[in-house]
N, C-alpha and C positions, 0 to 999 in steps of 0.2 A: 604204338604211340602216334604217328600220322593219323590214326583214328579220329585219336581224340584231341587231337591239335586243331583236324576240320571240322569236327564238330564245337569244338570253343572257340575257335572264328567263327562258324556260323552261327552261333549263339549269339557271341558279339554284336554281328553284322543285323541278326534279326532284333536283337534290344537297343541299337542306336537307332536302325530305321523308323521301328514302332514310337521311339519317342520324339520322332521329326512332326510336325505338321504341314500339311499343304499350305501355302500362301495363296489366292490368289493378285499380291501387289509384288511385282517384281522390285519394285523397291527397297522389301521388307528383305533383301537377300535368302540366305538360305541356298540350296541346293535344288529343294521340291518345289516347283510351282506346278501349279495346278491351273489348265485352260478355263474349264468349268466354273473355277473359283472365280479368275481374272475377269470372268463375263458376268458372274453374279455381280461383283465390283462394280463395273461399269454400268451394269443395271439399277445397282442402289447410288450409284454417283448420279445416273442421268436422274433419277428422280428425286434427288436431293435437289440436284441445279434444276429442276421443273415445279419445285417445289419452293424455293428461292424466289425465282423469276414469277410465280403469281403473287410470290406473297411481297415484291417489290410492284407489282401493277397494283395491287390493293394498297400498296402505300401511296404510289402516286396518283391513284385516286383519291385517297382518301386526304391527299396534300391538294389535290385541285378544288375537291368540296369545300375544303377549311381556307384555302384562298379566296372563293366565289361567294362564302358565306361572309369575310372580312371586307369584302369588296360592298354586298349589299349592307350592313352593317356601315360602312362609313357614307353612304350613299346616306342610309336613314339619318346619320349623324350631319347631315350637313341641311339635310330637310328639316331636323329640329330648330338648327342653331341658325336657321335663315325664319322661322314661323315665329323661333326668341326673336330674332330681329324686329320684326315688323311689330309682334306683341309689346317691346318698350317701345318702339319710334309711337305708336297709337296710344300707351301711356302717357309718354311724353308729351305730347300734343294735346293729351286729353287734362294733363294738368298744369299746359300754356293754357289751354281753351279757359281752365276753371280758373286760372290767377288772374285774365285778362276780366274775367266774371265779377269775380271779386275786388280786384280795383275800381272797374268800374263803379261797383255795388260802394264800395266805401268812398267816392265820387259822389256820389249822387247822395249819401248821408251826410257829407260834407257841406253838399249844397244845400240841400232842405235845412242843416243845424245851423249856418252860418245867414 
């Protein structure tokens, strides 16, 4: 009977072990950790966080682009709205210049009718 008592413990002992897995996150508790595992981890962390870190530099590049493109943009916007300027003050002027024309003109019909 101690036979078979060691062998259905070691039966036991060999169907609980078989159904553990390695961890490598000592976090994950467990019993089994595994070095090999724990460095694979670390290897797919570091290139997560390398992987992060450029695609945060392509961000803030791509924020400094779309700053310096809003920056030229209002720069054009005020070269418009200064070129409107001067375009009605030269209207303006040009249709003092033509009432001052036309007064005159209807002056000078005044005189000759009268």
């Amino acid at each position: 009977m101690p036979k078979l008592l060691i062998l259905v413990l070691a039966a036991a002992i060999v169907f609980a072990v078989s159904g553990c897995a390695t961890t490598g996150d000592p976090n994950a508790g467990g019993i089994f950790w595994s070095e090999s595992k724990a460095k694979q981890r670390q290897d797919e962390m570091r290139a997560a966080l390398h992987q992060e870190q450029r695609r945060g530099a392509e961000l803030q590049d791509e924020k400094q682009r779309l700053e310096n493109e809003i920056s030229e943009l209002q720069r054009k916007i005020k070269e418009m709205e200064a070129a409107e300027r001067r375009l009605l003050q030269s209207q303006r002027d040009e249709l003092k210049r033509l009432r001052q024309l036309l007064e005159q003109r209807n002056q000078e019909l005044s005189d000759v009718t009268s």
